[in-house]
C-alpha atoms as an extended CHARMM CRD file, in Angstrom:
* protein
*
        71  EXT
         1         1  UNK       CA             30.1010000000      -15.1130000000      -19.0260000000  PROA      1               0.0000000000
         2         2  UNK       CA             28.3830000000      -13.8300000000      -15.9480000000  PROA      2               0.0000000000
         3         3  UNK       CA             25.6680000000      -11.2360000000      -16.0570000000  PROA      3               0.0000000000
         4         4  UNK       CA             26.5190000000       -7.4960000000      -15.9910000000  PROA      4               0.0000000000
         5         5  UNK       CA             24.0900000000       -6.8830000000      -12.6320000000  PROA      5               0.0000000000
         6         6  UNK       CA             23.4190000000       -8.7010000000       -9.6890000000  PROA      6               0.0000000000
         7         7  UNK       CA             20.4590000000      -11.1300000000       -9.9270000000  PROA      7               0.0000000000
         8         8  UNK       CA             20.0170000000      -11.0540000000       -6.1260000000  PROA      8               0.0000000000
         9         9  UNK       CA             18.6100000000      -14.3250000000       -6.7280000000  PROA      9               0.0000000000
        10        10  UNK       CA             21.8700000000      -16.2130000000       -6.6430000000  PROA      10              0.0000000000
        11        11  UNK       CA             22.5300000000      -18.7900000000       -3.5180000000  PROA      11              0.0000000000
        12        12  UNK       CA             26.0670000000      -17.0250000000       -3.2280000000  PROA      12              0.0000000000
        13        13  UNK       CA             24.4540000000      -13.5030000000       -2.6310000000  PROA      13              0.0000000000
        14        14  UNK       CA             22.7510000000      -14.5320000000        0.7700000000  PROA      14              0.0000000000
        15        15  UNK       CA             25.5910000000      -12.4740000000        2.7290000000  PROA      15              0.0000000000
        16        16  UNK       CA             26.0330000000      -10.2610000000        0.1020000000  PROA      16              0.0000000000
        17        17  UNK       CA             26.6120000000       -6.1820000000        1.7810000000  PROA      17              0.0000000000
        18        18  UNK       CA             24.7210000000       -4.4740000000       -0.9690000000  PROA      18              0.0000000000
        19        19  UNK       CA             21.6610000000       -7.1230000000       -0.4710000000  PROA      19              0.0000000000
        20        20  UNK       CA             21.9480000000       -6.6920000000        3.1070000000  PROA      20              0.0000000000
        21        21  UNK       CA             21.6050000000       -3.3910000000        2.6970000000  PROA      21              0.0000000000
        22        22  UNK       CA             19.2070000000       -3.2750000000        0.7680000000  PROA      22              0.0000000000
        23        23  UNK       CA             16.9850000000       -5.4630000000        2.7370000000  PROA      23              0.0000000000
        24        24  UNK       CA             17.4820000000       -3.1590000000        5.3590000000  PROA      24              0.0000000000
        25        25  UNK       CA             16.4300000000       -0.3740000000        4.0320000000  PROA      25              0.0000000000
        26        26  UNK       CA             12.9780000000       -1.6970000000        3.0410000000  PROA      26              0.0000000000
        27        27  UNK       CA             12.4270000000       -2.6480000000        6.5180000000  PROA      27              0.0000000000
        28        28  UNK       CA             13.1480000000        0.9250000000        7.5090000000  PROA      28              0.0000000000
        29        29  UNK       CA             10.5590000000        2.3290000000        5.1070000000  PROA      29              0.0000000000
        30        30  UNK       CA              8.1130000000       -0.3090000000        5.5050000000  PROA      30              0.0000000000
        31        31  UNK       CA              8.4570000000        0.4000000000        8.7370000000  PROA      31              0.0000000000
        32        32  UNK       CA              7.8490000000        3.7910000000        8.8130000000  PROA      32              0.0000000000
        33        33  UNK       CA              4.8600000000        3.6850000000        6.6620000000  PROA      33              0.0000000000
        34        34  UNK       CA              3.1030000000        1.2130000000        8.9450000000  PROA      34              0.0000000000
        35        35  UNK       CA              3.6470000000        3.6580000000       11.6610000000  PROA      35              0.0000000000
        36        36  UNK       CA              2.5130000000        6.2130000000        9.8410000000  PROA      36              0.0000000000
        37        37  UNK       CA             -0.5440000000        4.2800000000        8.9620000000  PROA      37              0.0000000000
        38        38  UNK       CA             -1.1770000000        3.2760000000       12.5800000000  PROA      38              0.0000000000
        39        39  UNK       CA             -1.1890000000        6.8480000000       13.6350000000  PROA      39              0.0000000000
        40        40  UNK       CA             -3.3540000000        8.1550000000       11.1850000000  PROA      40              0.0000000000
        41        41  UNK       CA             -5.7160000000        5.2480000000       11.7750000000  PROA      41              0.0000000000
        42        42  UNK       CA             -5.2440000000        5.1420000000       15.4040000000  PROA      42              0.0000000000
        43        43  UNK       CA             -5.5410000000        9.1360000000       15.9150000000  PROA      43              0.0000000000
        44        44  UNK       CA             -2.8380000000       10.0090000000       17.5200000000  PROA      44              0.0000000000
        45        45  UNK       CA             -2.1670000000       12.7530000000       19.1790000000  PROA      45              0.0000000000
        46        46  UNK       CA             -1.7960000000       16.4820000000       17.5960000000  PROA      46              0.0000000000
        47        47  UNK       CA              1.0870000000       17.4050000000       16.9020000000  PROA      47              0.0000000000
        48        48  UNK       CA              2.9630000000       20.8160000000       17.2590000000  PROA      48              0.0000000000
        49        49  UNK       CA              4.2370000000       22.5240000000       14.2900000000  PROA      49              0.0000000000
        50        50  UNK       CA              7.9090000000       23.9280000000       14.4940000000  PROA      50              0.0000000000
        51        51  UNK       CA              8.7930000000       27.5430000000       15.0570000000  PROA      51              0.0000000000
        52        52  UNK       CA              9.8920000000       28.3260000000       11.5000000000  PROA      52              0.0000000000
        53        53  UNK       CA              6.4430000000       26.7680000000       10.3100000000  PROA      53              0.0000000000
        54        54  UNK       CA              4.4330000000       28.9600000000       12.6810000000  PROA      54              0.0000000000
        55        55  UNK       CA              5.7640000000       32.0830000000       11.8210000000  PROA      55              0.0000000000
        56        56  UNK       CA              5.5310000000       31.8020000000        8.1710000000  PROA      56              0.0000000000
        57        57  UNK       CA              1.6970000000       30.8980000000        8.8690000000  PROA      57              0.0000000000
        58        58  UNK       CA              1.4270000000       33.7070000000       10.7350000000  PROA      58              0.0000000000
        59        59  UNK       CA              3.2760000000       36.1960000000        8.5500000000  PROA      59              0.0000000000
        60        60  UNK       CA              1.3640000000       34.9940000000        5.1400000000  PROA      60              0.0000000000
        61        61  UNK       CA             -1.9170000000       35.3640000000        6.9680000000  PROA      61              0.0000000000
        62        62  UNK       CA             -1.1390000000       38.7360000000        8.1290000000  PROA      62              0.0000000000
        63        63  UNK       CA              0.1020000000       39.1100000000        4.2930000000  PROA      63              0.0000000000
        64        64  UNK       CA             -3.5850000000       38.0650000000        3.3720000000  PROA      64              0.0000000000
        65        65  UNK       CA             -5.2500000000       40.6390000000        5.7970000000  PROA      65              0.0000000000
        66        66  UNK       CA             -2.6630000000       43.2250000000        3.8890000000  PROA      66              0.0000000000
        67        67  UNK       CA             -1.3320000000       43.8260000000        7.3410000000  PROA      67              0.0000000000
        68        68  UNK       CA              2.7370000000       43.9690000000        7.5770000000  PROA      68              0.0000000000
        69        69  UNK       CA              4.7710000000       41.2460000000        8.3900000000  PROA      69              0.0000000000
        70        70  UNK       CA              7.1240000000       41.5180000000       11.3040000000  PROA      70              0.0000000000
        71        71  UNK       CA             10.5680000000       40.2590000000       10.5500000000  PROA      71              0.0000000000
């Protein structure tokens, strides 16, 4: 009787879709932690935080200085 779950081991599972994809998607996050690693390492550039980000900075520091928020 075969086992209940892919070994991934097997010689008939080279071309198998859910391998393939699987495969794939470690590339992809390898990756993209590599790249991340390079650009912390490498120091690059700032970057710009997005609208919605710099508002709610701005609205919980003026919620700090007990100033009110502008919505």
């Amino acid at each position: 009787m075969p086992p209940s779950r892919c070994c991934r081991t097997c010689p008939r599972c080279h071309d198998c879709p859910v391998v393939l994809a699987a495969a794939a998607r470690s590339r992809t996050r390898q990756d993209a932690v590599a790249a991340l690693v390079d650009e912390v390492f490498a120091g690059a550039g700032r970057r710009v935080l997005p609208d919605p980000v710099l508002r709610t900075l701005e609205a919980l520091d003026l919620a700090r200085r007990g100033a009110p928020a502008a919505v």
